[in-house]
C-alpha positions as CSV (number, residue, x, y, z in Angstrom):
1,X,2.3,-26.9,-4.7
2,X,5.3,-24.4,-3.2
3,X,4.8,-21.9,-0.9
4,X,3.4,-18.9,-2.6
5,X,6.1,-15.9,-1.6
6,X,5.6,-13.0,-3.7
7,X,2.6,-11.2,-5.1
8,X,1.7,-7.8,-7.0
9,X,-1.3,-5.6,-6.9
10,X,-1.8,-2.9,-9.5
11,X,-4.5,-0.6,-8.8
12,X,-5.9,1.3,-11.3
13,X,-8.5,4.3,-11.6
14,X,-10.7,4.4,-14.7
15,X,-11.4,7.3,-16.6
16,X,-14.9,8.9,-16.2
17,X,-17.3,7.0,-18.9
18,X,-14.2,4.4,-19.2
19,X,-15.5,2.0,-16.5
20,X,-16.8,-0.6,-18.9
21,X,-14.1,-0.8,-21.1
22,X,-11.8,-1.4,-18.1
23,X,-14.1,-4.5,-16.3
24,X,-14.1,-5.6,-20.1
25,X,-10.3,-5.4,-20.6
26,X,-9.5,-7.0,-17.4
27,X,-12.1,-9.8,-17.9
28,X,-10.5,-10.2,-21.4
29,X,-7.0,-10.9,-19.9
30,X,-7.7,-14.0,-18.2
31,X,-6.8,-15.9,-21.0
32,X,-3.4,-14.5,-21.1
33,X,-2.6,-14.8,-17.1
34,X,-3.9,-18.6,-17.6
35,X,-0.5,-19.4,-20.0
36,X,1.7,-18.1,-17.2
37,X,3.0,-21.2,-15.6
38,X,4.7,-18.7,-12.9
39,X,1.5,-16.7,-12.1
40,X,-0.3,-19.0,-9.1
41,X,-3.0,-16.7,-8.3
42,X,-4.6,-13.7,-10.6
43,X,-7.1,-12.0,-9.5
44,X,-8.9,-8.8,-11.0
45,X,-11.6,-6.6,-8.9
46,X,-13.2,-3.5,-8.5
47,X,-13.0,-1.9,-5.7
48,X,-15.8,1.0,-6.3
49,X,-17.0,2.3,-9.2
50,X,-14.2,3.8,-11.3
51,X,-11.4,1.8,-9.1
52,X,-10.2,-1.4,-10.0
53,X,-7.2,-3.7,-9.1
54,X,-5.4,-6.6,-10.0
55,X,-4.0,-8.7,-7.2
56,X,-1.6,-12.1,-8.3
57,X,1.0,-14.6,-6.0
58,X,3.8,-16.2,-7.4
59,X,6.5,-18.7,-5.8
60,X,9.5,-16.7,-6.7
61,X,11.1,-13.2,-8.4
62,X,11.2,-15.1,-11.9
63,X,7.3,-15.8,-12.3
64,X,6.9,-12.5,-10.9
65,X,8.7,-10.7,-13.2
66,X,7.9,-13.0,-16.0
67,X,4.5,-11.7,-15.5
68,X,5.7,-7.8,-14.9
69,X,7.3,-8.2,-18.7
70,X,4.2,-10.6,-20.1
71,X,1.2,-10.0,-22.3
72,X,-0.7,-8.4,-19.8
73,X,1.3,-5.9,-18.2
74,X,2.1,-5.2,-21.5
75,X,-1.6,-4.9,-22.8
76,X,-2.3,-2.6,-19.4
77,X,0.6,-0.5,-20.1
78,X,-0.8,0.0,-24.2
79,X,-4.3,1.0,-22.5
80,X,-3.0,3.2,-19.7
81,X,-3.5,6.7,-21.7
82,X,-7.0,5.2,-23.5
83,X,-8.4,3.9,-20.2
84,X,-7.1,5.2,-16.9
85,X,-7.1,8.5,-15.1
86,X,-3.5,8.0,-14.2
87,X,-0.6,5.4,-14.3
88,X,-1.5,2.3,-13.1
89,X,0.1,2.0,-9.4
90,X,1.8,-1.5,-8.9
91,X,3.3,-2.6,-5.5
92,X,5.6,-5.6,-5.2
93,X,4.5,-7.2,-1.8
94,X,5.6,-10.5,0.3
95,X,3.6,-12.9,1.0
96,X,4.0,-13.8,5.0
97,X,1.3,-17.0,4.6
98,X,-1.5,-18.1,2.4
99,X,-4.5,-20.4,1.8
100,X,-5.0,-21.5,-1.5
């Protein structure tokens, strides 16, 4: 396996009463991270009890912005309004060294 290099984290704030729907709709997306050949790691938590995150590696730029113009950002972005507080927040990071 390459090197893992890149990664994203998206942190996202539920709407009061919406905290359900959002553990449900991130649950729900595994399916569609899983056909991304360039997505190495995916990840979604909660981080408290209306905040939640997704945090996924990739090898290089393409897989990561193959999965910034996929099925799932594009789902998140179609739910932002219904679901979350405010925007989702997503942070391109490096990845300095990994354990996989």
């Amino acid at each position: 396996m390459a090197k893992v290099k890149l990664a994203l984290i998206a942190k996202l704030e539920a709407k009061p009463g919406k905290e359900s729907e959002v553990e449900s709709f991130l649950k729900g997306a595994l399916p569609l991270v899983e056909a991304e050949p360039g997505t190495i790691a995916w990840f979604a938590i909660r981080m408290g009890t209306s905040s939640f995150g997704i945090f996924d590696v990739f090898n290089d730029e393409a897989g990561r912005e193959a999965h910034l113009s996929g099925k799932v950002a594009a789902a998140l972005m179609a739910k932002a309004a219904e679901l979350f507080a405010k925007s989702p927040e997503i942070q391109k990071w490096d990845v300095l060294e990994s354990k996989l």
